[in-house]
N, C-alpha and C positions, 0 to 999 in steps of 0.2 A: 763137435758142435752139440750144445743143449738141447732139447727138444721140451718146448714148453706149453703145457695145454692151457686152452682158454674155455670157461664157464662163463658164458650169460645170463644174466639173473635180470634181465630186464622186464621181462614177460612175471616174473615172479616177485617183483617191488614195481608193477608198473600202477599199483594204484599210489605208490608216493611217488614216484617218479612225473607222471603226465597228469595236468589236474582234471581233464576231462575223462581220465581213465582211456581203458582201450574196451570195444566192442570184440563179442568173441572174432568174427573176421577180420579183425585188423591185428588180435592175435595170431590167427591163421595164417596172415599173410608175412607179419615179424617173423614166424618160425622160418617162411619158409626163404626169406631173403640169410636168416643167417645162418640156414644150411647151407644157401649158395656161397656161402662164403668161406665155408666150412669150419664154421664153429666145431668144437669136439665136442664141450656138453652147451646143452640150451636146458635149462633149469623154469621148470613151470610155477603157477603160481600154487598152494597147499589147495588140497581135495577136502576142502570141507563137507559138512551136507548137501548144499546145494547141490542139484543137478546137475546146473551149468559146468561147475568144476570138473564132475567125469566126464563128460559132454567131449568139454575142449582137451582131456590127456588123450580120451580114448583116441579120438581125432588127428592127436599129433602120433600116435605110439603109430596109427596105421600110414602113417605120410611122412615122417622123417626116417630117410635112409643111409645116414651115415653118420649123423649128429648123435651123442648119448642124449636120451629125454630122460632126465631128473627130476624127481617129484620130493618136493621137502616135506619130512615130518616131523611130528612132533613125539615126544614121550608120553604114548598113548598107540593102544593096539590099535581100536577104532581106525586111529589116522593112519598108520602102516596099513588097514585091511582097503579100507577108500582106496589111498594109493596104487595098492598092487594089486586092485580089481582092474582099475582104470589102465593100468599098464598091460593089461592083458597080452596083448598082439604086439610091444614093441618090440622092434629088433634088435636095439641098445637101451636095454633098463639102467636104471638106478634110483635105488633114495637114498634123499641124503636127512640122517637122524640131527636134526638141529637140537642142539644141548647146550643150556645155561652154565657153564660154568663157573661165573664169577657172585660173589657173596649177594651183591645189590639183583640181579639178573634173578639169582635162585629165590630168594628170600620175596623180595618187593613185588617181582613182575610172575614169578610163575608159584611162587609161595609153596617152596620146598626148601628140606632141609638137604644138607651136601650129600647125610649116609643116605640118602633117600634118591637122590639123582647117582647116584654110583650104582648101588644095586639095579635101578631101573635101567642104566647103559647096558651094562652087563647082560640083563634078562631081555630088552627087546630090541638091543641090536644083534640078539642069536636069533629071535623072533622072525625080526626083517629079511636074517640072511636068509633063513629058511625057507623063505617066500621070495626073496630078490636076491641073487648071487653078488651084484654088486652094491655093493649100502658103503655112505660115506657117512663122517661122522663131523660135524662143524661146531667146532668149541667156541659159543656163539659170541661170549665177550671176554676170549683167553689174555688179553693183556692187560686185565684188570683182575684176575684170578689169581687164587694164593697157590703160588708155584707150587707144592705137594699136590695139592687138591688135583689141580691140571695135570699133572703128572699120572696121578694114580686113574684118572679117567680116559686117557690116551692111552697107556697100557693096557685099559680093561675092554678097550673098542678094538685096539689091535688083534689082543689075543683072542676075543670073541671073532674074528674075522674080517674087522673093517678092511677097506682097497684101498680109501684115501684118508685122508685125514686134514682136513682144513682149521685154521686158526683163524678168529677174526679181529680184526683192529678198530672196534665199535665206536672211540671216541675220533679215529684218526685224526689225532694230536701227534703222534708218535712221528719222531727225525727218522729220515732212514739211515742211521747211524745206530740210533735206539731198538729201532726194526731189527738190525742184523747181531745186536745187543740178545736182542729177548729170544730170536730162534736160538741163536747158539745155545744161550741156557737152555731154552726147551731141548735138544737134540743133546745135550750133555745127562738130561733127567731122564731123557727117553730114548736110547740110542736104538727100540726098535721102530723110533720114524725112517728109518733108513730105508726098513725092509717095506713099505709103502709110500704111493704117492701123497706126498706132503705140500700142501693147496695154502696157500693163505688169500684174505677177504678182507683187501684194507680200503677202507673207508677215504673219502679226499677233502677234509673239512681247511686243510692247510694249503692244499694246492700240489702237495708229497706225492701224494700216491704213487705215480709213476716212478720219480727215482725209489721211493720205497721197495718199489715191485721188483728193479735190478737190483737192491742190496740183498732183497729176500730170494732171489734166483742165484747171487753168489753165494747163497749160506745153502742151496740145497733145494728150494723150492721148485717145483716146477709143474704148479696150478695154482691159477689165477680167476676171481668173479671178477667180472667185467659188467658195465652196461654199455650200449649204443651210444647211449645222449649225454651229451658232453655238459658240465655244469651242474651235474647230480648229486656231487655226494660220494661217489664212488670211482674206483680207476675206468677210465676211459677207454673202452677199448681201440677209439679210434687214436688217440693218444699213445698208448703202450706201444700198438702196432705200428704206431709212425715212427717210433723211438727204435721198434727191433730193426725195420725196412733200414735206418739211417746208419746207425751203429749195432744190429745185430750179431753180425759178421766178427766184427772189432771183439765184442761180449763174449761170443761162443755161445747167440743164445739165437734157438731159432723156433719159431712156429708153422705151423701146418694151415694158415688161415690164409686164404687167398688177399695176400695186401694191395696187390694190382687193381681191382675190384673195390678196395675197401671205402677212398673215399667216396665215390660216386654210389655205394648200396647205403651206405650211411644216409647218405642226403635223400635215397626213394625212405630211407626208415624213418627219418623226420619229417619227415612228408606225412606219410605216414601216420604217423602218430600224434601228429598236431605242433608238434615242435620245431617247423620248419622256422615258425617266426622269429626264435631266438638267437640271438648271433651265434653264429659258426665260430669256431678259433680255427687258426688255420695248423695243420698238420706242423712238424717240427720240419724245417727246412723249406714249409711251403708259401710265396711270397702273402702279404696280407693283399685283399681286395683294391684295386686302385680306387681313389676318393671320385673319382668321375664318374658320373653317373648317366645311364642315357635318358631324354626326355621321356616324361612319363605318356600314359594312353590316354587320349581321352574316350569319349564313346563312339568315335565315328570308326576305331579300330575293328578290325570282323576279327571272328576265332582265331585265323591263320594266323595274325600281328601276336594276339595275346600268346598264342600257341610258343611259337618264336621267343617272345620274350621269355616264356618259363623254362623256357630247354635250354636258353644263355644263361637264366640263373643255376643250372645244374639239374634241376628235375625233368623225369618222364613220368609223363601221367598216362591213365589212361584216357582212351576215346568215352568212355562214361562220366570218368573226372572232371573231363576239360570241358565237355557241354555243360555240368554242372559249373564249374568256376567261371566258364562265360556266362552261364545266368547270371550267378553273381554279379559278376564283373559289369553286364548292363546295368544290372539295378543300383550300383552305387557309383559309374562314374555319370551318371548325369548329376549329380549333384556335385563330383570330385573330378579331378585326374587323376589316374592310378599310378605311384610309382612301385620301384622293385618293391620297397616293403610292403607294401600293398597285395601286391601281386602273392608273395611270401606270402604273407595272411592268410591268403584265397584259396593257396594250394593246400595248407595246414588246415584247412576248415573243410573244403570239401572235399580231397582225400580222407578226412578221419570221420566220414559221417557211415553211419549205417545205412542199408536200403532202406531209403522212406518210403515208409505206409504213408503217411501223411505228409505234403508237400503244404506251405504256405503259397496263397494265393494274392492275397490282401488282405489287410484291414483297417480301421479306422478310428479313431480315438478322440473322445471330447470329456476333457477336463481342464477344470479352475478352482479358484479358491471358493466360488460360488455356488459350483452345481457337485453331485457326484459323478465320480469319475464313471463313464461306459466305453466298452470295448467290442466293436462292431469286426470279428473275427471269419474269414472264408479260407476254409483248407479244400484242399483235395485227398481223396482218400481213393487209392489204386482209380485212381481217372476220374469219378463221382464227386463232388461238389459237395460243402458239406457248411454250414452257415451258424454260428449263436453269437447270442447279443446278451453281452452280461455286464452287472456295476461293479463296483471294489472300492476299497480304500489306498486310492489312486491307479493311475493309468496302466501300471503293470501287473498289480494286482487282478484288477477286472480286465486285460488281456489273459490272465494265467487262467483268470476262472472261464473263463469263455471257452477257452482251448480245453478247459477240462468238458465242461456241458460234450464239446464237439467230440471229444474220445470214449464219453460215457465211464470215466473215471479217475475218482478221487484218488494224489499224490500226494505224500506228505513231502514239505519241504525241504532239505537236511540244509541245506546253503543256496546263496544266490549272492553273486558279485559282479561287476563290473569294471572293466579298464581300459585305458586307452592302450593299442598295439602298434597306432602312428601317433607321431608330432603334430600337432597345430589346429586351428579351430574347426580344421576339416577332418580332424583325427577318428580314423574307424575305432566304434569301440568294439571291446570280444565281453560278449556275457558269459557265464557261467553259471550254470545251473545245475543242480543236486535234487534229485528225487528220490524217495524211499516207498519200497514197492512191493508188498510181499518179504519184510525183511532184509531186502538186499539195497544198495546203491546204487541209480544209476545216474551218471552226468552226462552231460550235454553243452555243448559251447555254440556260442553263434555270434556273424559278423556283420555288421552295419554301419554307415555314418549316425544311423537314428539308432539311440539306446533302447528303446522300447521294442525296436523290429530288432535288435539284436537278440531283445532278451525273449521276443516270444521264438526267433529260429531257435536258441539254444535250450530252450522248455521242448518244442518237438523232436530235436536231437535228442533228447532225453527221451522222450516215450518214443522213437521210434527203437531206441537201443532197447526198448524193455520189451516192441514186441517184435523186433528180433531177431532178441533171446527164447522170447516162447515161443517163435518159430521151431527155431533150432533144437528144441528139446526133442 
């Protein structure tokens, strides 16, 4: 039987992956569900300058204890030194040296010549070993590379000492017919992939990936990046591993990752990270949802009812979560009934919030085509009462500005969107909002039948993720 490792890179593509991003404790808390699961590597986001970044490695190096914590870098010593400061105390290091290989990737996005990213393998992936016994090497877009070039960069990562060696499938357009096509060639160019572990990183823009993943496990593979959230872009790891649990056995291919476990920590990670409200697919061999539904809540329901209902959809929340989602949950079924997707919505909204400093209290809003818009705004700020009255160019404007007078500080905007998350003219909408702070991003989502109370909860979900973060420094 094969034994096949799985790499999570969700925590590490989780700003394209989730649109409200993740707060450092709701990364805290992804790591620590997919050590329970026992991931083998969990792959962090790059240590840039920012703070934050050491913040959250150092964090993880001293709390995950069986999982590899992988830090990506780039071709640059800087980012190797960030890296392996931050890694200090873990007990399973690694970086993984991300390298452009392919002409468009070198040229266009990192604006290097080929002699110029070979040398540089060569020189600080000796660099990294010398600081990190384990360094991996990820040929970042290998199946668009001119097969010499790739060749002679895989040999140069080997012999400098690389442990694994990852390809990635950047357009995943690729049959997995084509997949077991391009390793053979590579493994014909490079017969010492043999003498390490050989990883591929294929993308799901066709819907492949997964059978990709067992043509690439017959040809020798045996590491895979995965994300949690289904619908990404990337192989599935709830997918793959439904595939190994079903037909495994049959394959010859097995993993270390607690599958028993798996659908049910998926659904606290959607939760989690706000992606509850998206459809689920169901597991391979698992039957779909039956179309009957039970009648929805209305508000005469107490917490117990709501409770009940969330734990038939699949989730546990916390005693912290559920009095928040039953706030919620008063304040918008008097105007609605709540059914399951509702409910859905509620737990992906207030599972993904940060501790609010600032809680919304009320507020009040008068505009027309006649007057300018004002926004009569009351938060609370750690129990204390806090009140401004500001105008705008229109009602959410002079909502934003109000909220700002009340923080004592000016956000620059980066985006602000709006959608519906339910059907019908009673449909809650989710706001989304983007703030730029000191250089960095932070967003914030919020959920209402009224657009304006959606979009001022997801402007304080945004500052209260900014202070935090300056908590936590």
């Amino acid at each position: 039987m094969k034994s096949v490792q799985l790499a999570d890179i969700s925590l590490r593509e989780s700003e394209a992956l989730f649109a409200s991003g993740l707060t450092f404790k709701q990364k805290i808390d992804v790591a620590k569900l997919l050590e329970k699961l026992r991931i083998d590597i969990i792959e962090t986001p790059f240590v840039t300058e920012a703070p934050a970044d050491a913040v959250l490695v150092r964090t993880l190096s001293t709390m995950l204890e069986h999982s590899i914590i992988s830090v990506p870098v780039l071709l640059d010593r800087s980012s190797i030194d960030r890296a392996t400061a931050a890694l200090g105390k873990a007990k399973n290091a690694r970086l993984n040296l991300i390298v452009p290989t392919s002409t468009v990737q070198m040229e266009y996005v990192y604006h290097l010549k080929s002699e110029s990213v070979l040398d540089q393998v060569k020189e600080l992936l000796a660099y990294a070993i010398s600081l990190c016994p384990d360094v991996e090497l990820t040929a970042e877009d290998a199946t668009r590379s001119e097969r010499d070039f790739l060749a002679a960069v895989l040999r140069a990562a080997i012999s400098a000492g690389a442990q694994t060696i990852t390809l990635c499938d950047a357009t995943g357009e690729m049959l997995p017919e084509e997949v077991s096509a391009f390793i053979t060639a590579v493994k014909e160019d490079v017969p010492e992939l043999n003498t390490v572990t050989f990883g591929m990183h294929l993308r799901d823009n066709l819907g492949l990936a997964p059978a990709s993943a067992l043509a690439a496990a017959a040809c020798g593979a045996s590491q895979f990046k995965v994300v949690f959230s289904q619908n990404a872009g990337h192989l599935s790891l709830e997918q793959f591993a439904g595939i190994l649990k079903l037909r495994g056995e049959t394959l010859g291919i097995a993993t270390g990752v607690n599958i028993t476990g798996l659908m049910h920590t998926c659904r606290q990670l959607d939760a989690l990270t706000g992606s509850a409200a998206k459809r689920r697919l169901p597991l391979p061999g698992e039957p779909e949802a039956p179309d009957s539904a039970p009648e929805p809540l209305d508000e005469t329901a107490d917490s117990a009812d709501v409770r009940r209902r969330i734990e038939a959809l699949g989730y546990n929340v916390t005693d912290d979560d559920m009095a928040e989602i039953y706030r919620l949950f008063k304040e918008i079924a008097i105007n609605k009934k709540i059914d399951s997707r509702d409910l859905e919505a509620l737990v992906a909204d207030a599972a993904g919030q940060s501790a609010p400093t600032y809680q919304l209290d009320h507020y009040v809003i008068n505009s027309g085509n006649t007057i300018m818009a004002t926004a009569f705004v009351r938060v609370s700020k750690d129990g204390a009462p806090l009140e401004a009255i500001s105008t705008g160019d229109g009602p959410i404007d002079a909502a934003f500005r109000a909220l700002e007078q009340l923080v004592g500080r000016h956000f620059e905007m980066e985006s602000f969107e709006v959608q519906a998350v339910t059907e019908g003219h009673e449909a809650m909408g989710d706001a989304l909002v983007k703030l730029r702070y000191n250089g960095k991003l932070f967003s914030g989502r919020g959920l209402s039948t009224d657009i304006i109370g959606a979009s001022v909860r997801a402007f304080l979900s945004a500052v209260n993720k900014i202070v935090y973060e300056e908590k936590s420094l």
